[in-house]
PDB file of N, CA, C and O in Angstrom, chain B, residues numbered from 101:
ATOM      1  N   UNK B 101      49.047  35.671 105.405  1.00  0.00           N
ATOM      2  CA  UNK B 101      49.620  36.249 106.607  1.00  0.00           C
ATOM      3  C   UNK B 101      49.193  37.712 106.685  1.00  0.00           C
ATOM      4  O   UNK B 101      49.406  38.641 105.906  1.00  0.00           O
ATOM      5  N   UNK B 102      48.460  37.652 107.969  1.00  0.00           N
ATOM      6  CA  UNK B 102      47.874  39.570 107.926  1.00  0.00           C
ATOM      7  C   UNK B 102      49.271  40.291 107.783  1.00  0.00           C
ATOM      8  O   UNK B 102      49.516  40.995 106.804  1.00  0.00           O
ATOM      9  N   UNK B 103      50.083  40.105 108.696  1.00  0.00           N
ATOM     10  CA  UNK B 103      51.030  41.147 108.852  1.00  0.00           C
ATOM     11  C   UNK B 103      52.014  41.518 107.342  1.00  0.00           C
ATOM     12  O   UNK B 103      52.108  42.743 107.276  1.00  0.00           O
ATOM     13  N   UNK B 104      52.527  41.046 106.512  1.00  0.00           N
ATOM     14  CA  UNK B 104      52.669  41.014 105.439  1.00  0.00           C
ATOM     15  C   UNK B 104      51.796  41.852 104.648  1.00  0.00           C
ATOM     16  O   UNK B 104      52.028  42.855 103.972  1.00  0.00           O
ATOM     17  N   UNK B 105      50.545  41.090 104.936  1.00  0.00           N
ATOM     18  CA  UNK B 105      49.508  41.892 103.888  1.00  0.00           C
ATOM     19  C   UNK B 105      49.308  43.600 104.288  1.00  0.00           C
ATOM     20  O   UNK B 105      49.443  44.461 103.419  1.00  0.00           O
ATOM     21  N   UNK B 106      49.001  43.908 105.599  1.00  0.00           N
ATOM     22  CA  UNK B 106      49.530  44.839 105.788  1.00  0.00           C
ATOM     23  C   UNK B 106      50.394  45.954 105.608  1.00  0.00           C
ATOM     24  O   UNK B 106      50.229  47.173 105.561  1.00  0.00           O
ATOM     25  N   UNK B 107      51.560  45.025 105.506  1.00  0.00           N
ATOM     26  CA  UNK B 107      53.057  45.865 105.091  1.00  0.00           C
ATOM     27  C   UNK B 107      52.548  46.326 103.694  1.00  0.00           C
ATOM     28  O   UNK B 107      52.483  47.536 103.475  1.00  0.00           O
ATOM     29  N   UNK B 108      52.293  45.699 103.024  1.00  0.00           N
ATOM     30  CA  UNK B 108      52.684  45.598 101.229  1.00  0.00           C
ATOM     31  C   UNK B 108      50.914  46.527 101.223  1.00  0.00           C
ATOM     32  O   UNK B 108      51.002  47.411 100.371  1.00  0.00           O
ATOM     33  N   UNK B 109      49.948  46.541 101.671  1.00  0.00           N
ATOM     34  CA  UNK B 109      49.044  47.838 101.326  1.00  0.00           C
ATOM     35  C   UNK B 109      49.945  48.977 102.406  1.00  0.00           C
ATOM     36  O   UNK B 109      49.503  50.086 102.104  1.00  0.00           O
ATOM     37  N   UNK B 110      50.684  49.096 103.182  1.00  0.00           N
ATOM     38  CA  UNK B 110      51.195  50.082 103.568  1.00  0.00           C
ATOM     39  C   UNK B 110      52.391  51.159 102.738  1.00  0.00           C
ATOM     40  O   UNK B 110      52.641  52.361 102.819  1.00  0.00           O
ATOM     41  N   UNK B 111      53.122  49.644 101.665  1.00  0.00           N
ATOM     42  CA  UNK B 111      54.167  50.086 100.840  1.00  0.00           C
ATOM     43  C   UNK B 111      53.258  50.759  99.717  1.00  0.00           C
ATOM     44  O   UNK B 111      53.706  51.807  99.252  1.00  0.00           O
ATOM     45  N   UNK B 112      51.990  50.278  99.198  1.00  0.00           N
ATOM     46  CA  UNK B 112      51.513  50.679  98.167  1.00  0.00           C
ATOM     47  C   UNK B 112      50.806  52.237  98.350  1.00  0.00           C
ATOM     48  O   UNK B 112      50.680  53.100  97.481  1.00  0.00           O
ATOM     49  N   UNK B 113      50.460  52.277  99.546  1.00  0.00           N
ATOM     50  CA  UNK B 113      50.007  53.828 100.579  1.00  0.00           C
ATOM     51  C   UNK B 113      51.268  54.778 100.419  1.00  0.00           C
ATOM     52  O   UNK B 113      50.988  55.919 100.049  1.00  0.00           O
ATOM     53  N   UNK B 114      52.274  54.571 100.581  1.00  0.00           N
ATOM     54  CA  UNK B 114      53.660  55.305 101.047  1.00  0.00           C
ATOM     55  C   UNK B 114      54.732  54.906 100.897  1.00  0.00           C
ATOM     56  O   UNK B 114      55.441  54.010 101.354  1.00  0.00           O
ATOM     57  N   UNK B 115      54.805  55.858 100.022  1.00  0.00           N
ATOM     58  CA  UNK B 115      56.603  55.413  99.439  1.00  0.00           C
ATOM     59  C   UNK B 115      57.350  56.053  99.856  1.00  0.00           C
ATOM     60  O   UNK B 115      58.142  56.416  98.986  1.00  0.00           O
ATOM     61  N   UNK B 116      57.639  56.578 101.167  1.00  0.00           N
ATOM     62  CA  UNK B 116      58.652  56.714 102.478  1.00  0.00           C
ATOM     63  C   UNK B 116      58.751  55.563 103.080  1.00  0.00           C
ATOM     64  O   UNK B 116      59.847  55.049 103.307  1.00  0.00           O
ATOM     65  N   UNK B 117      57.655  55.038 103.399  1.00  0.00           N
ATOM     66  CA  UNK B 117      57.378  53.433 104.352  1.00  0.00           C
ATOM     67  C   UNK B 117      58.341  52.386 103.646  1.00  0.00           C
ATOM     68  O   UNK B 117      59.182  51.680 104.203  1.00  0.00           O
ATOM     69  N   UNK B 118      58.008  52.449 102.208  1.00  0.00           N
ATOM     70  CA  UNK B 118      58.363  51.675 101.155  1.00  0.00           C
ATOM     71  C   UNK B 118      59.439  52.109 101.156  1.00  0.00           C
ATOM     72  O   UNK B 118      59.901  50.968 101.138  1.00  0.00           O
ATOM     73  N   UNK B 119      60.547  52.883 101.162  1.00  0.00           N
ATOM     74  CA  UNK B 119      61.985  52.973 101.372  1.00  0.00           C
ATOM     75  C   UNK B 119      62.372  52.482 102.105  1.00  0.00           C
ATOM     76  O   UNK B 119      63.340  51.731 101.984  1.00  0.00           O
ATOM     77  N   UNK B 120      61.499  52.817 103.623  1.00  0.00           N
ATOM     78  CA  UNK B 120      62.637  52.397 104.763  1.00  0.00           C
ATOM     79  C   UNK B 120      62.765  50.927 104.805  1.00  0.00           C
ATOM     80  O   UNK B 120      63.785  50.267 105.004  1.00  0.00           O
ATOM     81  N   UNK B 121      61.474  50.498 104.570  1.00  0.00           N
ATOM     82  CA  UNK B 121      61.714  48.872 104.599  1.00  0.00           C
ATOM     83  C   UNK B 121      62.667  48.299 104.223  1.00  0.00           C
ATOM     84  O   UNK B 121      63.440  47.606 104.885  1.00  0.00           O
ATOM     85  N   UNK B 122      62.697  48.715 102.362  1.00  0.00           N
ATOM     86  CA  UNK B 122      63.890  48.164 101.446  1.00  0.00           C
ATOM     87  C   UNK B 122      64.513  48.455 102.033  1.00  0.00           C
ATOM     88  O   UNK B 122      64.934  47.367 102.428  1.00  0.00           O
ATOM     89  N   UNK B 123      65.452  49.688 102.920  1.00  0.00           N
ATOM     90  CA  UNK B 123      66.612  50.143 103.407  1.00  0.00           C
ATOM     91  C   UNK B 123      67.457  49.014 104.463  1.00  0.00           C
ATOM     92  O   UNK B 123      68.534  48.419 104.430  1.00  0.00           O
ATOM     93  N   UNK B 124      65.715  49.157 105.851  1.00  0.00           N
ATOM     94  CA  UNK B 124      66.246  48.650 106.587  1.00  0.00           C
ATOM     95  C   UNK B 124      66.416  46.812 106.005  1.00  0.00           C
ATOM     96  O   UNK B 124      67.484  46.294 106.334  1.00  0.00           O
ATOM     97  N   UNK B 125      65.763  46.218 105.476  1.00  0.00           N
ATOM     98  CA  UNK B 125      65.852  44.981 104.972  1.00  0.00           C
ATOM     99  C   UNK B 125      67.320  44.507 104.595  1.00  0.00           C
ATOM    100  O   UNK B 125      67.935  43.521 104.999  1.00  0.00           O
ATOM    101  N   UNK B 126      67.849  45.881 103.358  1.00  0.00           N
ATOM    102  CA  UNK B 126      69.216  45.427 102.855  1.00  0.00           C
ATOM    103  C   UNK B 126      70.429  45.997 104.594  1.00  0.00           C
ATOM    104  O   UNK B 126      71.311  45.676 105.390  1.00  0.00           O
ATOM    105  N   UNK B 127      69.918  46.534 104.354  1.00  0.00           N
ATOM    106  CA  UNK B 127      70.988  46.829 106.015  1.00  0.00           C
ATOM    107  C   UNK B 127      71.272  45.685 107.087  1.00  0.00           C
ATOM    108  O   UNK B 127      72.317  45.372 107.657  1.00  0.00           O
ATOM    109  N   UNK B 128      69.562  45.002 107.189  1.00  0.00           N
ATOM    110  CA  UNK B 128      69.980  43.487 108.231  1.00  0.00           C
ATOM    111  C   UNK B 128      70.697  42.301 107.171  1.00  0.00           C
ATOM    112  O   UNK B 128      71.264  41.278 107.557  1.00  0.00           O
ATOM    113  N   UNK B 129      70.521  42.700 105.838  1.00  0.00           N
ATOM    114  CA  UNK B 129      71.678  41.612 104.545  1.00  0.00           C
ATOM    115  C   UNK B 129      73.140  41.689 105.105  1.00  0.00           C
ATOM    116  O   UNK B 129      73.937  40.850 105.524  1.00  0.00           O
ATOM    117  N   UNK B 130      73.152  42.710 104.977  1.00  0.00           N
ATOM    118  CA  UNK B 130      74.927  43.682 105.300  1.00  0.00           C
ATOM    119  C   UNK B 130      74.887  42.905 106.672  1.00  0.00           C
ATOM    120  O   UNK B 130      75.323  41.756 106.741  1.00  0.00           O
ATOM    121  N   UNK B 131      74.377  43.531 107.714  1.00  0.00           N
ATOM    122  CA  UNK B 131      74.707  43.071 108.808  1.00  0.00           C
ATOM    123  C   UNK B 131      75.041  41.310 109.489  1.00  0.00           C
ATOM    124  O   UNK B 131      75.859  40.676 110.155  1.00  0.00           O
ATOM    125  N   UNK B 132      73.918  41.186 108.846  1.00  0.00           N
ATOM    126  CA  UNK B 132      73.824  39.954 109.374  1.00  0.00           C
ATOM    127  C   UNK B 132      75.113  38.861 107.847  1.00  0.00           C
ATOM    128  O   UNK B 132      75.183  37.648 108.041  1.00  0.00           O
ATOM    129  N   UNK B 133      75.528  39.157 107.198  1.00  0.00           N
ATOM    130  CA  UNK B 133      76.621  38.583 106.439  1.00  0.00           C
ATOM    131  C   UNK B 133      78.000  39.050 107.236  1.00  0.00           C
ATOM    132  O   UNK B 133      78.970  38.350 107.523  1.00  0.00           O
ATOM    133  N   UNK B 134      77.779  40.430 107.497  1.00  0.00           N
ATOM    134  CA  UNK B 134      79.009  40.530 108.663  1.00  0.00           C
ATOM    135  C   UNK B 134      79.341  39.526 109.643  1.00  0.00           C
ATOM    136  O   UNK B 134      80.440  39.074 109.964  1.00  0.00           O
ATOM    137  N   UNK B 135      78.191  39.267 110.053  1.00  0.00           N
ATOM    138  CA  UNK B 135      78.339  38.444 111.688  1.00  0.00           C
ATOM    139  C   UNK B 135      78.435  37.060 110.806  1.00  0.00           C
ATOM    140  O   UNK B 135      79.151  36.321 111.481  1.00  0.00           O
ATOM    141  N   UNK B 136      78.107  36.479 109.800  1.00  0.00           N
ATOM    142  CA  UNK B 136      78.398  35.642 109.341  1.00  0.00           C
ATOM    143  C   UNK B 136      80.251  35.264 109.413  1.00  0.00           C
ATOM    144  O   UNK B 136      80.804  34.358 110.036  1.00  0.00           O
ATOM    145  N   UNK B 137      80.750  36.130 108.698  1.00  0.00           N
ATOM    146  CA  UNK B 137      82.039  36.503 108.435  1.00  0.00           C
ATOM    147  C   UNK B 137      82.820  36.320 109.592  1.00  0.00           C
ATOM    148  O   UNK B 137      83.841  35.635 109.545  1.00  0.00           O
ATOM    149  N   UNK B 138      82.258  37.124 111.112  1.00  0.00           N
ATOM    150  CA  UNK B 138      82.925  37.727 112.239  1.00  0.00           C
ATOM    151  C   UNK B 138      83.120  35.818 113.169  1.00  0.00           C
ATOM    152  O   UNK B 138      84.042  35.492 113.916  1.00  0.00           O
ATOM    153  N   UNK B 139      81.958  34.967 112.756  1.00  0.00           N
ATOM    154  CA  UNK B 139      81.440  33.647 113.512  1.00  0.00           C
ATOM    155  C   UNK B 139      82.645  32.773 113.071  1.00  0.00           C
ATOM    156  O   UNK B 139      83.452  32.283 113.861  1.00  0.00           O
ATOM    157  N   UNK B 140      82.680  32.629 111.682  1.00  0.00           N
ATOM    158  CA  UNK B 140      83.599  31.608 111.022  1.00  0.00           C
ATOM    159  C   UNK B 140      84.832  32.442 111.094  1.00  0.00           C
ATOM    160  O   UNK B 140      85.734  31.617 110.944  1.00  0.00           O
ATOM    161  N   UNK B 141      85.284  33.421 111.215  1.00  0.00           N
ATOM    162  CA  UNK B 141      86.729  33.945 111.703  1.00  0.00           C
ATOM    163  C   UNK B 141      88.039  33.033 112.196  1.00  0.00           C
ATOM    164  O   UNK B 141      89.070  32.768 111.578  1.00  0.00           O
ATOM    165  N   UNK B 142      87.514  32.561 113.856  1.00  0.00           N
ATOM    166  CA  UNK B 142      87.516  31.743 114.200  1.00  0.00           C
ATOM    167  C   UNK B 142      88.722  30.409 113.999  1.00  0.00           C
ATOM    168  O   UNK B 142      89.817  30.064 114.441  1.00  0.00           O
ATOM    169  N   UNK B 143      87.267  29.793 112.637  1.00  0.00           N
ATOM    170  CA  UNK B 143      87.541  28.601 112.726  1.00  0.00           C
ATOM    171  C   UNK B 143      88.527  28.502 111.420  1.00  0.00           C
ATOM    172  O   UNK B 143      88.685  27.408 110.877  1.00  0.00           O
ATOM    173  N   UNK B 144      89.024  29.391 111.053  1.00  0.00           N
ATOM    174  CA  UNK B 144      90.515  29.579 109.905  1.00  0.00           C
ATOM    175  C   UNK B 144      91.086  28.524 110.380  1.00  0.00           C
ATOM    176  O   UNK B 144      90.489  27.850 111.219  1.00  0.00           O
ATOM    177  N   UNK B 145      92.464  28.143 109.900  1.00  0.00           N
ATOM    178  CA  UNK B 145      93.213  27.031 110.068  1.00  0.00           C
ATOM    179  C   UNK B 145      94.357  28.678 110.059  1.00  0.00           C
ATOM    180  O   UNK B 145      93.988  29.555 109.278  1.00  0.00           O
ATOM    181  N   UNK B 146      95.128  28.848 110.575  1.00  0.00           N
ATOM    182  CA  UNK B 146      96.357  30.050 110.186  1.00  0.00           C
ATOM    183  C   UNK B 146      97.523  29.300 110.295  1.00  0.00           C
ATOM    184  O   UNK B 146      98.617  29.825 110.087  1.00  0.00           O
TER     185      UNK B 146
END
């Protein structure tokens, strides 16, 4: 996959690039487990 390959000689170029990625990567983890959380809310039995 070019785009990949890309990224990863871009991470190996710059390790600012190479932060933000990891950053933003774990940030859409967080996020997107939130909305996980926020979906099944919901469907509790209370």
């Amino acid at each position: 996959m070019p785009i990949v390959r890309y990224i990863l000689a871009e991470c190996r170029a710059d390790r600012v690039f190479a932060l933000m990625v990891v950053a933003l990567g774990g940030w859409s983890a967080v996020s997107l487990a939130l909305l996980a959380l926020n979906v099944f809310e919901p469907l509790r039995v209370q």
